[in-house]
Backbone as CSV, one residue per row, in Angstrom:
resi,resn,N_x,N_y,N_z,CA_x,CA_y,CA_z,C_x,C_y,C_z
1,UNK,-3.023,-11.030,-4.864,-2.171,-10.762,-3.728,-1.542,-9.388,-3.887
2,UNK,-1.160,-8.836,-2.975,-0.887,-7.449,-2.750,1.016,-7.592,-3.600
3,UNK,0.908,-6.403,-3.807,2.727,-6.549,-4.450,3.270,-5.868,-3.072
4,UNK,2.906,-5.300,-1.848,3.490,-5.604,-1.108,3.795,-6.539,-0.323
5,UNK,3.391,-8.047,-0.555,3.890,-9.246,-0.146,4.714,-9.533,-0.713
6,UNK,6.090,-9.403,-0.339,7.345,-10.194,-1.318,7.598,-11.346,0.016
7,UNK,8.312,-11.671,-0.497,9.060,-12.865,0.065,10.413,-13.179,0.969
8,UNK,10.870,-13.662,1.771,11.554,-12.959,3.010,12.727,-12.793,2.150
9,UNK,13.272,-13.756,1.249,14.334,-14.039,0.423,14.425,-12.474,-0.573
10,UNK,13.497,-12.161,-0.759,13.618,-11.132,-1.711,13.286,-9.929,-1.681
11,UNK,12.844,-9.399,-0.071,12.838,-7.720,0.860,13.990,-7.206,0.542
12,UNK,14.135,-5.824,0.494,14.926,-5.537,0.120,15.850,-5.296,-1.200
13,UNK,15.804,-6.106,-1.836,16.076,-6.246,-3.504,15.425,-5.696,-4.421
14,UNK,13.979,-5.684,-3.871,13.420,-5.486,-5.157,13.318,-3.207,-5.432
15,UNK,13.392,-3.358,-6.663,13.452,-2.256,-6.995,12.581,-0.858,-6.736
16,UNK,12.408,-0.007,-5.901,11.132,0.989,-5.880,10.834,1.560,-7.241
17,UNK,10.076,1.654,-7.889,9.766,2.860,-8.813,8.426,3.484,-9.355
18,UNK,8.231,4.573,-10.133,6.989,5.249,-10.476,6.029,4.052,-9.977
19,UNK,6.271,2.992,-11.107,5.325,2.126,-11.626,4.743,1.112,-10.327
20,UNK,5.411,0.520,-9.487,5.443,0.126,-8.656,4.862,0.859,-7.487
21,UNK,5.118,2.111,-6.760,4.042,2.857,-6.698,2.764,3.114,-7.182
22,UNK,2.685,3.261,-8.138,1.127,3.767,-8.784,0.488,2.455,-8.259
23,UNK,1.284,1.590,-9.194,0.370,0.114,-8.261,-0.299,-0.397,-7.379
24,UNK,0.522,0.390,-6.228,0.538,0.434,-4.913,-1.392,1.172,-4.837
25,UNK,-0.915,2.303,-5.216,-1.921,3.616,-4.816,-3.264,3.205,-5.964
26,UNK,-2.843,2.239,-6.838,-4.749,1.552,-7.903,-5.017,0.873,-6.892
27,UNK,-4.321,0.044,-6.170,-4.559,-1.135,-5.302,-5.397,-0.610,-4.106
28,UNK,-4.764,0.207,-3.540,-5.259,1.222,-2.281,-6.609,1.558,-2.823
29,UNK,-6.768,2.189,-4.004,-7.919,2.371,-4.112,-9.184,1.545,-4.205
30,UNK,-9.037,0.273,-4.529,-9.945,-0.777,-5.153,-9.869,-1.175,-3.720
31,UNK,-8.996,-1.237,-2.936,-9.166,-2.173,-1.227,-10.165,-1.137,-0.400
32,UNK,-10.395,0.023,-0.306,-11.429,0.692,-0.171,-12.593,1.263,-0.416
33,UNK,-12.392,0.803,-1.970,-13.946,0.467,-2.651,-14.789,-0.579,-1.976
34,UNK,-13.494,-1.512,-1.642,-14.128,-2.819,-1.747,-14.704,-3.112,-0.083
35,UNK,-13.652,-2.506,1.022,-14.398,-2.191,2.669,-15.197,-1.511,2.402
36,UNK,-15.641,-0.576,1.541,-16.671,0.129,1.911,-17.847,-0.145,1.542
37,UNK,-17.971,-1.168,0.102,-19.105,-1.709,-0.251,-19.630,-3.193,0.998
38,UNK,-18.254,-3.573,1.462,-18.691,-4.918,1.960,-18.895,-3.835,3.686
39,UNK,-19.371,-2.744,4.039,-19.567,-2.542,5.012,-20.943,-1.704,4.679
40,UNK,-21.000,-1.424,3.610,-22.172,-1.185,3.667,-23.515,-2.140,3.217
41,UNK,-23.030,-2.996,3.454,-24.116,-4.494,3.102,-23.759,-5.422,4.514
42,UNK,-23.089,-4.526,5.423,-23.307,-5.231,6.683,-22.547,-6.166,7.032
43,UNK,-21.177,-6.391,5.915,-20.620,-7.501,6.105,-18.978,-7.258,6.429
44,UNK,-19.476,-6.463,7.457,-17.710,-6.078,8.439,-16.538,-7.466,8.442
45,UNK,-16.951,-8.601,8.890,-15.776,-9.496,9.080,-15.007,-9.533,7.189
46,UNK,-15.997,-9.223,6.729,-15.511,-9.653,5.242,-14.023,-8.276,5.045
47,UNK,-14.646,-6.953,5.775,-13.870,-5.987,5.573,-12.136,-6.018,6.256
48,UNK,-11.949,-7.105,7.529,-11.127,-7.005,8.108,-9.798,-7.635,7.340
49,UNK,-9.750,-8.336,6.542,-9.167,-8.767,5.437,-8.539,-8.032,4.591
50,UNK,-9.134,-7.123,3.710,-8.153,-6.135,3.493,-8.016,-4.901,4.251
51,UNK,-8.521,-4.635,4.733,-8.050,-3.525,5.723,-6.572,-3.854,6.353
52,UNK,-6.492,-5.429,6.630,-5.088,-5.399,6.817,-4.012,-5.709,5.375
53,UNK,-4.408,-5.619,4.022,-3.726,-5.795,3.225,-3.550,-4.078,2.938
54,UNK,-4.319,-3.053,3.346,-4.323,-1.943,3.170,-3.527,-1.041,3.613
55,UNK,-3.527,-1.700,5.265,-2.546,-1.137,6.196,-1.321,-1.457,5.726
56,UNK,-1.068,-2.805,5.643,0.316,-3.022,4.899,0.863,-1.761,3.848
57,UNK,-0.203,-1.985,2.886,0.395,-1.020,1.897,0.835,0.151,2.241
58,UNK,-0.122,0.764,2.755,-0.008,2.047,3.526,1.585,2.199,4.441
59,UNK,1.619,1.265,5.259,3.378,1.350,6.161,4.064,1.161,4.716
60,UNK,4.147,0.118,4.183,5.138,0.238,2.869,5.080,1.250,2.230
61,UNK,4.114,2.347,1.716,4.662,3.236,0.735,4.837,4.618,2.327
62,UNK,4.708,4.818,3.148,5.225,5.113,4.205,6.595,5.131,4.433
63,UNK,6.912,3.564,4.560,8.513,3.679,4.062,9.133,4.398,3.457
64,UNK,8.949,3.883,2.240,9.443,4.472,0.778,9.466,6.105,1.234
65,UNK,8.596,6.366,1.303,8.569,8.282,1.718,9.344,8.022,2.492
66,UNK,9.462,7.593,4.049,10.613,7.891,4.629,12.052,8.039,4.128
67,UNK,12.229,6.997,3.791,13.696,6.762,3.266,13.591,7.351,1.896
68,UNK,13.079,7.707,1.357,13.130,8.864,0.248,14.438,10.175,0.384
69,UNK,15.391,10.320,0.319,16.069,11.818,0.558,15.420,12.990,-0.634
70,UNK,15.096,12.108,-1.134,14.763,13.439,-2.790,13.184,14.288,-2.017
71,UNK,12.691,13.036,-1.486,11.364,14.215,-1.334,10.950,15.025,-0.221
72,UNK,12.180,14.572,0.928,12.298,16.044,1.841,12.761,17.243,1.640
73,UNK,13.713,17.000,0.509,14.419,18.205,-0.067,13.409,18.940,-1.138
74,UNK,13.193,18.293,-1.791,12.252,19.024,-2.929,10.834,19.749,-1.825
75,UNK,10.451,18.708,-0.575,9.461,19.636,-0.203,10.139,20.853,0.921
76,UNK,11.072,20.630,0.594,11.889,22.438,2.106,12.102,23.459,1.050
77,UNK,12.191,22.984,-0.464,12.728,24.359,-1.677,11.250,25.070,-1.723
């Protein structure tokens, strides 16, 4: 399961960091290994599955950049 599935009880709480990121971005990578092998063997419905665990990720570390203040500033210096 994706570590961006938390739990309604526990949005919000949980901590952002490096590690948790990177996570994010191994994960991202292996979910597009994995549409792209199951689309190139013809087997699209199989792909729609994570593509939406992908998208998720994607708006979540989206977030995180948004609400980031450190990394608009560091990118205007």
């Amino acid at each position: 399961m994706s570590v961006a599935f938390v739990p309604d009880w526990l949005r919000g709480k949980a901590e952002v960091n490096q590690e948790t990121i990177q996570r994010l971005l191994e994960e991202n990578d292996q979910l597009i290994r994995c549409i792209v092998e199951y689309q190139n063997k013809g087997r699209a419905n199989e792909c729609v599955q994570y593509q939406h665990v992908l998208h998720r990720n994607l708006i979540y570390l989206a977030t995180i950049a948004d609400a980031s203040p450190t990394s608009t500033s560091k990118a205007m210096e």
